[in-house]
PQR file with spaces between the fields and no chain letter, atoms N, CA, C, O and H, PARSE charges and radii, in Angstrom:
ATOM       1  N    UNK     1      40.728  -15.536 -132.394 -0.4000 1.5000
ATOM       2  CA   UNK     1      39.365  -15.316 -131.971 -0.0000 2.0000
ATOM       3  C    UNK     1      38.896  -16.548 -131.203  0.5500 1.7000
ATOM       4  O    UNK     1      39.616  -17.539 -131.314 -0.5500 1.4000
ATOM       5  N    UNK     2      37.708  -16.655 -130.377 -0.4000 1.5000
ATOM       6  CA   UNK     2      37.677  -17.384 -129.370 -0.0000 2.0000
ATOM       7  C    UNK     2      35.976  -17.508 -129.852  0.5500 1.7000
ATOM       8  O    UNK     2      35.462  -16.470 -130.267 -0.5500 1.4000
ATOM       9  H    UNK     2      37.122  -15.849 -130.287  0.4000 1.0000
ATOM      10  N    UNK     3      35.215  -18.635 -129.799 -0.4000 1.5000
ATOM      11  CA   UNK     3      33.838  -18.662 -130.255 -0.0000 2.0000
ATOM      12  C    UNK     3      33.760  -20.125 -128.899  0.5500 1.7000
ATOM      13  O    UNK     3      34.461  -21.116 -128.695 -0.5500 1.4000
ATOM      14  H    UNK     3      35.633  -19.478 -129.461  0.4000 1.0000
ATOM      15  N    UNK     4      32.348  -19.463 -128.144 -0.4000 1.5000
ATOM      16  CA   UNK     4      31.674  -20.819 -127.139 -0.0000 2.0000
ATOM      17  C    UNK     4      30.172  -20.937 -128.122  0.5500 1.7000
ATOM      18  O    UNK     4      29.362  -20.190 -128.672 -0.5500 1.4000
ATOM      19  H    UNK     4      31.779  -18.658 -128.310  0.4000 1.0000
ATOM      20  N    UNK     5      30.476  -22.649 -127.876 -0.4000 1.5000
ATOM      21  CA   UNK     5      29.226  -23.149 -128.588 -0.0000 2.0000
ATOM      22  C    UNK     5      28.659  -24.174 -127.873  0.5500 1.7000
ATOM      23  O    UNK     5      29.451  -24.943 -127.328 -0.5500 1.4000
ATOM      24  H    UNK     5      31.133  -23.255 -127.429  0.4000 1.0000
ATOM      25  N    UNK     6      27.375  -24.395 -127.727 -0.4000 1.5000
ATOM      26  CA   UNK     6      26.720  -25.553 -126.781 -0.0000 2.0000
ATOM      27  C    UNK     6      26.138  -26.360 -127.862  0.5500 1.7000
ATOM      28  O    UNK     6      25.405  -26.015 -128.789 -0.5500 1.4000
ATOM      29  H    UNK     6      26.732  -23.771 -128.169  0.4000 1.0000
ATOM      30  N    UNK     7      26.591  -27.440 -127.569 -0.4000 1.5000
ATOM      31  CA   UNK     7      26.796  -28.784 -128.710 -0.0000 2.0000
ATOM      32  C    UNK     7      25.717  -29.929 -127.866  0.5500 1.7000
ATOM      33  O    UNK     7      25.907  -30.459 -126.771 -0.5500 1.4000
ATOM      34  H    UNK     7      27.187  -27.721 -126.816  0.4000 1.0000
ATOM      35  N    UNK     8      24.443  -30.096 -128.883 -0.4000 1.5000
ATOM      36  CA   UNK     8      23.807  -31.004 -127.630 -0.0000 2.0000
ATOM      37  C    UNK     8      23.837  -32.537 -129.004  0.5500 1.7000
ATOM      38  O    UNK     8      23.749  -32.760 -130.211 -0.5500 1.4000
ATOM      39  H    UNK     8      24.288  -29.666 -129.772  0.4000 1.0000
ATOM      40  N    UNK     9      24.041  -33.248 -127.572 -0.4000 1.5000
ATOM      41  CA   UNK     9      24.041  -34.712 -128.548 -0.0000 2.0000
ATOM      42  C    UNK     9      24.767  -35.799 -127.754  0.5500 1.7000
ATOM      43  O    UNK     9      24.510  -36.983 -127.536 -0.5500 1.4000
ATOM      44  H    UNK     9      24.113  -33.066 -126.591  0.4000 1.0000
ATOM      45  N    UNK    10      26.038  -34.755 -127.301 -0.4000 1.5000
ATOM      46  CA   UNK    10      27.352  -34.949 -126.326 -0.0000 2.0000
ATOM      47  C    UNK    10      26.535  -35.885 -124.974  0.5500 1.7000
ATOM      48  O    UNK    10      25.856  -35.310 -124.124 -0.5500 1.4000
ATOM      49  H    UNK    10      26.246  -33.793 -127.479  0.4000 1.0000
ATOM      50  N    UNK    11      26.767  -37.447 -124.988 -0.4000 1.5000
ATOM      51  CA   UNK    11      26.660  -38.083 -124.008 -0.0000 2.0000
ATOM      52  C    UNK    11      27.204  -38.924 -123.328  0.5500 1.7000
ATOM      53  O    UNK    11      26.652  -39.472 -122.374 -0.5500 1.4000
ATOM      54  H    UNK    11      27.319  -37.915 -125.679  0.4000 1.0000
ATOM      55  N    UNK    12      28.541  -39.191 -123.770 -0.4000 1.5000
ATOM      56  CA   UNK    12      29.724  -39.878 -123.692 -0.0000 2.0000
ATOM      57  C    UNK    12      31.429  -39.687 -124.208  0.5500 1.7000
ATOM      58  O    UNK    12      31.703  -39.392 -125.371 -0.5500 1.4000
ATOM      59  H    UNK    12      28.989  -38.746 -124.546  0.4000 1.0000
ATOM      60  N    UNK    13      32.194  -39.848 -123.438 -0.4000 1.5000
ATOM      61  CA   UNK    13      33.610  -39.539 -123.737 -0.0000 2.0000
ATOM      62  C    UNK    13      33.871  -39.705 -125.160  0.5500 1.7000
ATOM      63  O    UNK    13      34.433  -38.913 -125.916 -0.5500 1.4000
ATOM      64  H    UNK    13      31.972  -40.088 -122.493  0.4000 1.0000
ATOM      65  N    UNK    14      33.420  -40.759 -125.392 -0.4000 1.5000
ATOM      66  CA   UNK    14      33.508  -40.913 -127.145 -0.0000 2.0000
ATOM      67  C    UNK    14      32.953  -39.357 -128.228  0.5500 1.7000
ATOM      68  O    UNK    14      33.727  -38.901 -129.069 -0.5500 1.4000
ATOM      69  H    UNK    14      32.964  -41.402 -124.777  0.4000 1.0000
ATOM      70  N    UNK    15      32.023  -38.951 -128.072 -0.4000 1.5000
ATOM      71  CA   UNK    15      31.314  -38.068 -128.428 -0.0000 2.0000
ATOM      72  C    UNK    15      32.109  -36.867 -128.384  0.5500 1.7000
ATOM      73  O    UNK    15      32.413  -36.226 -129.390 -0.5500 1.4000
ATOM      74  H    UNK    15      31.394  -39.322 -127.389  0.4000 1.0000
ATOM      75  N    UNK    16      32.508  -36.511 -126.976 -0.4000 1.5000
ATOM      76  CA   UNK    16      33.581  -35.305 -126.651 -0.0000 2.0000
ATOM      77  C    UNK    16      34.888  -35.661 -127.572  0.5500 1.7000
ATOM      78  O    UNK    16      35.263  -34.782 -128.347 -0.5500 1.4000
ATOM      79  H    UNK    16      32.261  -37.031 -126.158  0.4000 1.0000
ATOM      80  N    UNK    17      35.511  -36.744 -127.536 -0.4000 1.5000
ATOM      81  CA   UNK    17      36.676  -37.166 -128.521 -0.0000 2.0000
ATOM      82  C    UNK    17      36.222  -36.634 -130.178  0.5500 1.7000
ATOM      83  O    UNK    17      36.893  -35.826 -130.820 -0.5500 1.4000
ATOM      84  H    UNK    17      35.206  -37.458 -126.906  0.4000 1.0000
ATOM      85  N    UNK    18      35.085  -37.213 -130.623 -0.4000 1.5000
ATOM      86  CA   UNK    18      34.827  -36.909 -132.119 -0.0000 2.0000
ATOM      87  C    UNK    18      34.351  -35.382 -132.009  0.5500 1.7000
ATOM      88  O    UNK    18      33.732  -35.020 -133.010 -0.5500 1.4000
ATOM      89  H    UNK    18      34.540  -37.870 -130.102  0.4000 1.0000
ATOM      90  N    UNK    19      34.482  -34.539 -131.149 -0.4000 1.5000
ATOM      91  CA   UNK    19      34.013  -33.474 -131.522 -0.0000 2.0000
ATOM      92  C    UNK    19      35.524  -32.282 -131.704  0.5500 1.7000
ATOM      93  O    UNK    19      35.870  -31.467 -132.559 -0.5500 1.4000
ATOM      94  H    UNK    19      34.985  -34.833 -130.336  0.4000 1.0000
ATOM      95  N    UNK    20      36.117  -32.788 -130.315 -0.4000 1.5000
ATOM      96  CA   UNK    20      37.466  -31.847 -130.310 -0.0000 2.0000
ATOM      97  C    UNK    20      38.350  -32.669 -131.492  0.5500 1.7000
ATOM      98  O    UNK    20      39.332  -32.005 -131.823 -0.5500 1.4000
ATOM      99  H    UNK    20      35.837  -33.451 -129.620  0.4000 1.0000
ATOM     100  N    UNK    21      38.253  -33.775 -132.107 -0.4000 1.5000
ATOM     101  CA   UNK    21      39.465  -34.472 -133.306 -0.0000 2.0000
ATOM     102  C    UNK    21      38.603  -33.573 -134.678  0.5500 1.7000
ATOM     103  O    UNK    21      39.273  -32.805 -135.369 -0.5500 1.4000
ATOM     104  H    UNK    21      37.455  -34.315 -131.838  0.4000 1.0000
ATOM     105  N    UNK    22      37.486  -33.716 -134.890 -0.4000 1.5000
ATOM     106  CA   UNK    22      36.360  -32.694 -136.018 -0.0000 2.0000
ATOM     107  C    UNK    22      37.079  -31.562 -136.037  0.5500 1.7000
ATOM     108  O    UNK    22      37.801  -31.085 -136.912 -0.5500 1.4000
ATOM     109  H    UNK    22      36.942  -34.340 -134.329  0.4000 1.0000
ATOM     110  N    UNK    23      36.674  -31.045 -134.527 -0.4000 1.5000
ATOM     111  CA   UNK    23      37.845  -29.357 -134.815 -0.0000 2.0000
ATOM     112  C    UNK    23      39.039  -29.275 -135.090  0.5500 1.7000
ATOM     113  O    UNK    23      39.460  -28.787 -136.139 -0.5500 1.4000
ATOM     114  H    UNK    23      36.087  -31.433 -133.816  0.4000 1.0000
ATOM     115  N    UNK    24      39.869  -29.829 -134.018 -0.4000 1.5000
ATOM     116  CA   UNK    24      41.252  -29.743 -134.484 -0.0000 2.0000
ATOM     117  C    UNK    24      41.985  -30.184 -135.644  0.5500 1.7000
ATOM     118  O    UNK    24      43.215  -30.227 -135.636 -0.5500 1.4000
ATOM     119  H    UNK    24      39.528  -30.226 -133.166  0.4000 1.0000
ATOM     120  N    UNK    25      41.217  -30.548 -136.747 -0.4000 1.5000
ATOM     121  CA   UNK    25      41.676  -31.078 -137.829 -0.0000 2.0000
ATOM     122  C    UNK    25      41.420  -30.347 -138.852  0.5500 1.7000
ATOM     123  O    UNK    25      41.819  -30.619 -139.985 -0.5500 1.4000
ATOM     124  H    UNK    25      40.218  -30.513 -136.754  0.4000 1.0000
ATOM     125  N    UNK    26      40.900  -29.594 -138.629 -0.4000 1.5000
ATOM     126  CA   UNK    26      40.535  -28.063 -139.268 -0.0000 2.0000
ATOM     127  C    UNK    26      41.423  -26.674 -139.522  0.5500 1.7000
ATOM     128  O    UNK    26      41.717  -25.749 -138.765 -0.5500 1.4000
ATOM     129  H    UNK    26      40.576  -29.373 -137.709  0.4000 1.0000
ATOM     130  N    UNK    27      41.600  -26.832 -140.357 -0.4000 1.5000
ATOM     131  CA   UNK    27      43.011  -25.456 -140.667 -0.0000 2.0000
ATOM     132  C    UNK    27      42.532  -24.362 -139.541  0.5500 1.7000
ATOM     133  O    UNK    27      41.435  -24.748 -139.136 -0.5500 1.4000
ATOM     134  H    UNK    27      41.362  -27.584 -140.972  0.4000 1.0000
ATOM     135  N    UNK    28      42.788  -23.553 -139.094 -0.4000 1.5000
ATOM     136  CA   UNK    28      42.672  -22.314 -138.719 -0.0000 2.0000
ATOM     137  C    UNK    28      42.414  -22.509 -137.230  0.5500 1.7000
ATOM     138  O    UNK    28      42.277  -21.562 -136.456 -0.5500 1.4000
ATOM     139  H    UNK    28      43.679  -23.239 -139.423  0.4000 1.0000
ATOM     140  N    UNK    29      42.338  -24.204 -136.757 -0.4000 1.5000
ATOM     141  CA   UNK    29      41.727  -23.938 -135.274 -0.0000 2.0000
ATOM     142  C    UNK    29      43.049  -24.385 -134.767  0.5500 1.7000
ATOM     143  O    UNK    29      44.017  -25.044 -135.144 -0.5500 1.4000
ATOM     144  H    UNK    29      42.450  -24.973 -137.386  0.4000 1.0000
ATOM     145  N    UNK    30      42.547  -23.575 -133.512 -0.4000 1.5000
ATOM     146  CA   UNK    30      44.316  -23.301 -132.771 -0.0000 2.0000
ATOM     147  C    UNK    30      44.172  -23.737 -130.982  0.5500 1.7000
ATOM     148  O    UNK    30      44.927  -23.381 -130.078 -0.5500 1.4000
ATOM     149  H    UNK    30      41.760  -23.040 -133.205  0.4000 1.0000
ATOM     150  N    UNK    31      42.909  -24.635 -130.887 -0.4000 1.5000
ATOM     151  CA   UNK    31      42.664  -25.108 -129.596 -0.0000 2.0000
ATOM     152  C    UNK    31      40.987  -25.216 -129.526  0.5500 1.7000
ATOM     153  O    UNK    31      40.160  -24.512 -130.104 -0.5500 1.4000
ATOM     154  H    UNK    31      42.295  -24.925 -131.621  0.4000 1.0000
ATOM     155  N    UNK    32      40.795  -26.267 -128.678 -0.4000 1.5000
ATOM     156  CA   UNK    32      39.691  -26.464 -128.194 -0.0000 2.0000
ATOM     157  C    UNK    32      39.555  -26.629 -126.839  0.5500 1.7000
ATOM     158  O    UNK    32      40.540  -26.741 -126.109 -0.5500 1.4000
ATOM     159  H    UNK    32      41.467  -26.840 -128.208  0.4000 1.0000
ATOM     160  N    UNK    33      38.256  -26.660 -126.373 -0.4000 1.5000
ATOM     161  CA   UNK    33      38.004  -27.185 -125.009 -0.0000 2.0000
ATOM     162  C    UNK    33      36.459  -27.895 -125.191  0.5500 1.7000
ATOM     163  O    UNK    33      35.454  -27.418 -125.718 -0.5500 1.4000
ATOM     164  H    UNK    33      37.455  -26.569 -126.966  0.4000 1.0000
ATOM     165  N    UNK    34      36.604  -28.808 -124.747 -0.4000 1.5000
ATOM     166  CA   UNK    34      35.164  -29.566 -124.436 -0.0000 2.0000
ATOM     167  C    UNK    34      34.449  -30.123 -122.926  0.5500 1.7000
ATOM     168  O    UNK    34      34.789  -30.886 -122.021 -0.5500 1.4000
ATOM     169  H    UNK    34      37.420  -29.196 -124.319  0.4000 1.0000
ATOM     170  N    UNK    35      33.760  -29.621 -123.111 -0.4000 1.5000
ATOM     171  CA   UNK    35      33.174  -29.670 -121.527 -0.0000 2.0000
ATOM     172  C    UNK    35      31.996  -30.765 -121.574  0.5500 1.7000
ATOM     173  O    UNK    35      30.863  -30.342 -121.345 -0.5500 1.4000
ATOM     174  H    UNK    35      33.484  -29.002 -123.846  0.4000 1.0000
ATOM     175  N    UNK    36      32.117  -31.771 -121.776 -0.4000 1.5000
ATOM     176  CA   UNK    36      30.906  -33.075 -121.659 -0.0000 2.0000
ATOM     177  C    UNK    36      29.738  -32.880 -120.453  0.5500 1.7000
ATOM     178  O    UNK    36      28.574  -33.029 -120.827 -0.5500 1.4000
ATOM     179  H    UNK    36      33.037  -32.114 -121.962  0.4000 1.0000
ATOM     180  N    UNK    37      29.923  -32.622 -119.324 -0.4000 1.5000
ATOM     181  CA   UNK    37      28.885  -32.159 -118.769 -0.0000 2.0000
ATOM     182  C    UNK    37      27.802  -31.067 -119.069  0.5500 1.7000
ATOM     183  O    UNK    37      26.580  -31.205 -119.015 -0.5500 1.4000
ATOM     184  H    UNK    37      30.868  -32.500 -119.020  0.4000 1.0000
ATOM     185  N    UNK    38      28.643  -29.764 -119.453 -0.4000 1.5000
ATOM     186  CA   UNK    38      27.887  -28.969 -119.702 -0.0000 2.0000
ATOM     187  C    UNK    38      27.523  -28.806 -121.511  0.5500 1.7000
ATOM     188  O    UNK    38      27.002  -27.940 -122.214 -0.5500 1.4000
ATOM     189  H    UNK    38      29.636  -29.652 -119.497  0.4000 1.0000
ATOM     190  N    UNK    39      27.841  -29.518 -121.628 -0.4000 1.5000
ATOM     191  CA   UNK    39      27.269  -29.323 -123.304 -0.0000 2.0000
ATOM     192  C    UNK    39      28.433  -28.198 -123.951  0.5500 1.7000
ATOM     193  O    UNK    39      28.216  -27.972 -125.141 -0.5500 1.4000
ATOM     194  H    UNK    39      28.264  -30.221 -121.057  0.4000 1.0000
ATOM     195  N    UNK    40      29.098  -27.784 -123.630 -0.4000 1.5000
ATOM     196  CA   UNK    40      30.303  -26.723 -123.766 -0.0000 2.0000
ATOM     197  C    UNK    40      31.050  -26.835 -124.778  0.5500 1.7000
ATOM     198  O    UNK    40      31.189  -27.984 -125.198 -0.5500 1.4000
ATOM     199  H    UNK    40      29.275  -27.968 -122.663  0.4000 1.0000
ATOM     200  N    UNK    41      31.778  -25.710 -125.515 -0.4000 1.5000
ATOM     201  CA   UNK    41      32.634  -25.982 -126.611 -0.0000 2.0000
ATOM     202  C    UNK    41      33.446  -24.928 -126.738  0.5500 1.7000
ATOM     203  O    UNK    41      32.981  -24.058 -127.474 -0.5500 1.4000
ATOM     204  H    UNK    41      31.664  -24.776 -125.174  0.4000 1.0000
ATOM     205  N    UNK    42      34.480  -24.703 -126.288 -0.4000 1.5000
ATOM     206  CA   UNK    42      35.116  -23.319 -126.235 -0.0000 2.0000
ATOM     207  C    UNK    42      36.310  -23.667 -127.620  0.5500 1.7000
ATOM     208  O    UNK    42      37.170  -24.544 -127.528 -0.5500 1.4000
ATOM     209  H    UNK    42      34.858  -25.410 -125.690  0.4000 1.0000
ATOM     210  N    UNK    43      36.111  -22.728 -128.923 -0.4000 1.5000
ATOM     211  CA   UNK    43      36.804  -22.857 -129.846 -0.0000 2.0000
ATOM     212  C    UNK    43      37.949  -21.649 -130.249  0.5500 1.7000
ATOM     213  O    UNK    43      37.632  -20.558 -130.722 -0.5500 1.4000
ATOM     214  H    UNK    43      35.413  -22.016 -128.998  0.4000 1.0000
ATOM     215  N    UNK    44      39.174  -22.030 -129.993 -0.4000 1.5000
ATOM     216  CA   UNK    44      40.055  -20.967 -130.513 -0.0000 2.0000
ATOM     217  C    UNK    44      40.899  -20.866 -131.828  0.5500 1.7000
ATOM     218  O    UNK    44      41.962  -21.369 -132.191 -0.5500 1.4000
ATOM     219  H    UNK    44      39.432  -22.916 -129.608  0.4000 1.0000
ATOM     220  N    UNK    45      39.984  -20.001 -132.398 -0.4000 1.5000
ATOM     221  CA   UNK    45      40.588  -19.900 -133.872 -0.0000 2.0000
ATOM     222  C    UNK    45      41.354  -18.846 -134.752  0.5500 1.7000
ATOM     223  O    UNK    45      41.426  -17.702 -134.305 -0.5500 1.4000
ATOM     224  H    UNK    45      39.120  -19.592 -132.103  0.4000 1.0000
ATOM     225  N    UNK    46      41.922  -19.128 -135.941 -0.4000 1.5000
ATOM     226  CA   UNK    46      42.195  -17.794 -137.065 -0.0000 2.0000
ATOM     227  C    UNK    46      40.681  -17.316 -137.804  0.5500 1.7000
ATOM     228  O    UNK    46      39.902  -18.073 -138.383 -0.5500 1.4000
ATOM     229  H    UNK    46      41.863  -20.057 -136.304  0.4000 1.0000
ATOM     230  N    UNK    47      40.554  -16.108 -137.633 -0.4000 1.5000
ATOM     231  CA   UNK    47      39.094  -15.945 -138.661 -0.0000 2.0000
ATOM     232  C    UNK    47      39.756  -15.889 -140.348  0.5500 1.7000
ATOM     233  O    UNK    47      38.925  -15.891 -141.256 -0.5500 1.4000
ATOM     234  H    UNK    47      41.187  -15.494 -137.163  0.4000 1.0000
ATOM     235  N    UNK    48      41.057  -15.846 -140.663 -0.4000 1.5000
ATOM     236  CA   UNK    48      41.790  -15.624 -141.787 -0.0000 2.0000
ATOM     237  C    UNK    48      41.484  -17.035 -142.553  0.5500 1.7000
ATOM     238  O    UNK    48      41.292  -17.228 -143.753 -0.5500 1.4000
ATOM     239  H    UNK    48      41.732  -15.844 -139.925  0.4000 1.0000
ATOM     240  N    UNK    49      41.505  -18.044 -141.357 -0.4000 1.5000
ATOM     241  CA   UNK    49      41.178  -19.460 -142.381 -0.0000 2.0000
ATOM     242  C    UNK    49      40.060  -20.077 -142.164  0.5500 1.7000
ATOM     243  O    UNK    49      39.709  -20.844 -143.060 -0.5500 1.4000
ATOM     244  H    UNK    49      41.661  -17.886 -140.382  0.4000 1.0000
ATOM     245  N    UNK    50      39.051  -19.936 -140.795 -0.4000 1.5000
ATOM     246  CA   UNK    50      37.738  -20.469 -140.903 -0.0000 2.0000
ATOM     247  C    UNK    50      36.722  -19.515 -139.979  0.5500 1.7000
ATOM     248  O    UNK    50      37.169  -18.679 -139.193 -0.5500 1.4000
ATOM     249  H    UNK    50      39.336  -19.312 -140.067  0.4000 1.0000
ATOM     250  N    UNK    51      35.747  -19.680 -140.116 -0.4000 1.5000
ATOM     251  CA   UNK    51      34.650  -18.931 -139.569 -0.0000 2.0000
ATOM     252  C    UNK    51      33.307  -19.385 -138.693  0.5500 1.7000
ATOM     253  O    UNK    51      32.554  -20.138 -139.311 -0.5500 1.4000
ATOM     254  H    UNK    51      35.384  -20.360 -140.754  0.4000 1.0000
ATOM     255  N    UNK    52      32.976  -19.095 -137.587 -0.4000 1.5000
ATOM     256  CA   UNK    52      32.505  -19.539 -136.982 -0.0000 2.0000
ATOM     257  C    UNK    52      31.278  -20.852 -137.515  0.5500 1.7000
ATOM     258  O    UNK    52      31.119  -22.018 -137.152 -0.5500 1.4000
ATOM     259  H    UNK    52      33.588  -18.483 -137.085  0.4000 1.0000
ATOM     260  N    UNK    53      30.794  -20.251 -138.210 -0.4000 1.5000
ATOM     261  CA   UNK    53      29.652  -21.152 -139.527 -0.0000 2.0000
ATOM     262  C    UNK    53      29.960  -21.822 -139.957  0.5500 1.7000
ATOM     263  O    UNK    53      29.141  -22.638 -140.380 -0.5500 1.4000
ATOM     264  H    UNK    53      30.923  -19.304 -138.504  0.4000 1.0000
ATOM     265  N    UNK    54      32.008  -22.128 -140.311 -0.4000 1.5000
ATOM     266  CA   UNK    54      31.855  -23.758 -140.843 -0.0000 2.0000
ATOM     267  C    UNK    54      32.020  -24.104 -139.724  0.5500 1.7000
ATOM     268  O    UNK    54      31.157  -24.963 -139.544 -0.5500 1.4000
ATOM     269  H    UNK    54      32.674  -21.466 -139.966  0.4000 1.0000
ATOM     270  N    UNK    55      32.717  -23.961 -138.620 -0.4000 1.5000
ATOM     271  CA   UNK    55      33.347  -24.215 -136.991 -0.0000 2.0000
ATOM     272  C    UNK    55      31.628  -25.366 -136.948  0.5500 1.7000
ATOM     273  O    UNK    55      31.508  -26.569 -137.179 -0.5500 1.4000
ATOM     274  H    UNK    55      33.418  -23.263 -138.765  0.4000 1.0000
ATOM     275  N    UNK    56      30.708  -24.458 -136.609 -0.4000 1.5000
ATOM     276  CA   UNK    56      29.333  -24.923 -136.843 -0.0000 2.0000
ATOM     277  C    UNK    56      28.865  -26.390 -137.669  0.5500 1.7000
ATOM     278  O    UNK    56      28.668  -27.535 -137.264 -0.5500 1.4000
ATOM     279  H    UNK    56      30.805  -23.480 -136.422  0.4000 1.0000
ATOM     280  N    UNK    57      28.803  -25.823 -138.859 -0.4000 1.5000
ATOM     281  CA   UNK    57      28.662  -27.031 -140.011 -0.0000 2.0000
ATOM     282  C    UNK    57      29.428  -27.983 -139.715  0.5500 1.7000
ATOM     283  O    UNK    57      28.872  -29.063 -139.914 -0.5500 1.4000
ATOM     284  H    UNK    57      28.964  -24.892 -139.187  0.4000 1.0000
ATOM     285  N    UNK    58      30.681  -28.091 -139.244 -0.4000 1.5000
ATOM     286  CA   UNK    58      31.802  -29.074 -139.163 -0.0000 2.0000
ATOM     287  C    UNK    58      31.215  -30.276 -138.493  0.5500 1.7000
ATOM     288  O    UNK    58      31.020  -31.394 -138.970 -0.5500 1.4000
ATOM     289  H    UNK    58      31.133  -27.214 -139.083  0.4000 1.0000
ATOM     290  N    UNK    59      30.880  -29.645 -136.821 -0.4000 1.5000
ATOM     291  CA   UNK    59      30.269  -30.170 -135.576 -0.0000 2.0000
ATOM     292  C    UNK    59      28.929  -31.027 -136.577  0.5500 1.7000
ATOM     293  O    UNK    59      28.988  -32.174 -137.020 -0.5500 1.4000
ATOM     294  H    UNK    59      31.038  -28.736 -136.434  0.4000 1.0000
ATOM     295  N    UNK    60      28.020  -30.236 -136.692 -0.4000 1.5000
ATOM     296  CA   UNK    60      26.668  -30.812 -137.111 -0.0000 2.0000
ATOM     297  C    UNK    60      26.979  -31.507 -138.026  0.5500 1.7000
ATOM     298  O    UNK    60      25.986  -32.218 -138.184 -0.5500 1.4000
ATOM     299  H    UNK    60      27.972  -29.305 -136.332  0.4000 1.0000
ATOM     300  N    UNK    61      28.042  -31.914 -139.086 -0.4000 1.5000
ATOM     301  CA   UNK    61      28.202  -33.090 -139.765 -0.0000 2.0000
ATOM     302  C    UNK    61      28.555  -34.327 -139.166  0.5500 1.7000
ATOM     303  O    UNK    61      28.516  -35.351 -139.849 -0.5500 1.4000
ATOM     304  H    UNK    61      28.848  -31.337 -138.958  0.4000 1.0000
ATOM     305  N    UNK    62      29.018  -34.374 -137.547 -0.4000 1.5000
ATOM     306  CA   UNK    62      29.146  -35.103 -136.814 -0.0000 2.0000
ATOM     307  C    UNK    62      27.719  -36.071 -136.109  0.5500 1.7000
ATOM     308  O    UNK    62      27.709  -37.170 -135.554 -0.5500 1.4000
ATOM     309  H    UNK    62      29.050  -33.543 -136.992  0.4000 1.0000
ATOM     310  N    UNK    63      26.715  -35.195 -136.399 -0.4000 1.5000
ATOM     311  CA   UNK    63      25.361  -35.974 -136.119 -0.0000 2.0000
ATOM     312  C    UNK    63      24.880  -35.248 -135.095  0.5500 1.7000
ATOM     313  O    UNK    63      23.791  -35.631 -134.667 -0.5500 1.4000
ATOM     314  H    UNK    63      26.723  -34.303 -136.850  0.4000 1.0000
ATOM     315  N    UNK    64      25.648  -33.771 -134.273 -0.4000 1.5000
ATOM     316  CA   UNK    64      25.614  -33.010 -133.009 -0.0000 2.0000
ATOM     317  C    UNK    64      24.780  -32.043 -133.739  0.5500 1.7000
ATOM     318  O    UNK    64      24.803  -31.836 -134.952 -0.5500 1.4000
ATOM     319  H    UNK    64      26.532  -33.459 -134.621  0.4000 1.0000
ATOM     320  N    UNK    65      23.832  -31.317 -132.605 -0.4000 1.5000
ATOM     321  CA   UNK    65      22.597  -30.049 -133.147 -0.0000 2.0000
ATOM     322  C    UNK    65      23.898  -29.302 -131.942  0.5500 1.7000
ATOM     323  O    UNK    65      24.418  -29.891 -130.994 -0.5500 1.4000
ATOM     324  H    UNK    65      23.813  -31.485 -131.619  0.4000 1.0000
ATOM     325  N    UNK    66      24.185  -27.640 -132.463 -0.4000 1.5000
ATOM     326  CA   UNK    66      24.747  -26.580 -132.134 -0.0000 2.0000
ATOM     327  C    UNK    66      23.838  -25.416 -132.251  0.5500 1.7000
ATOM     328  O    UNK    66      23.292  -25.004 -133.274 -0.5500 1.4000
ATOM     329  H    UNK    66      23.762  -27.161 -133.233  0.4000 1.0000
ATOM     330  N    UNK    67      23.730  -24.765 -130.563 -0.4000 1.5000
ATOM     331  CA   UNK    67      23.175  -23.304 -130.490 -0.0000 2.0000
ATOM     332  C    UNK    67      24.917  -22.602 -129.928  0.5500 1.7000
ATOM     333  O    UNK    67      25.824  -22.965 -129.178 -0.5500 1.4000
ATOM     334  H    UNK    67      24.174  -25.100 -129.732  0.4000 1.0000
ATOM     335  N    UNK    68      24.677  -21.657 -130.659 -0.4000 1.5000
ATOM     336  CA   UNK    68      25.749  -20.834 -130.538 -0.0000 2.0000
ATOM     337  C    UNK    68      25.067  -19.358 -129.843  0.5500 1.7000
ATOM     338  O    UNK    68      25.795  -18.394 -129.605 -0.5500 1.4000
ATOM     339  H    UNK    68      23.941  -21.363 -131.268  0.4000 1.0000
């Protein structure tokens, strides 16, 4: 499954780094994409091991506000 999320907070390369290492360290995610300009977050996952809502929670424990 494939979930886009706009991640605002994102203002530096650093930021894009802690957001795609957050996901990918996460059982069930099977790719990311981060788009630093556009606030972008294209997440490709298993729904068998996580769900868009922690995908969510994960990010925002990072200090990032997410509209999905």
């Amino acid at each position: 499954m494939q979930a886009t999320m706009i991640v605002k907070g994102m203002t530096a390369r650093s930021n894009e780094a802690t957001v795609r290492g957050t996901l990918e360290a996460l059982e069930g995610v099977q790719g990311t994409e981060v788009y630093l300009d556009t606030e972008k977050v294209d997440i490709t996952f298993d729904e068998a091991f996580i769900t868009p809502k922690e995908l969510r929670k994960a990010i925002e424990a990072q200090g990032f506000s997410v509209i999905t």
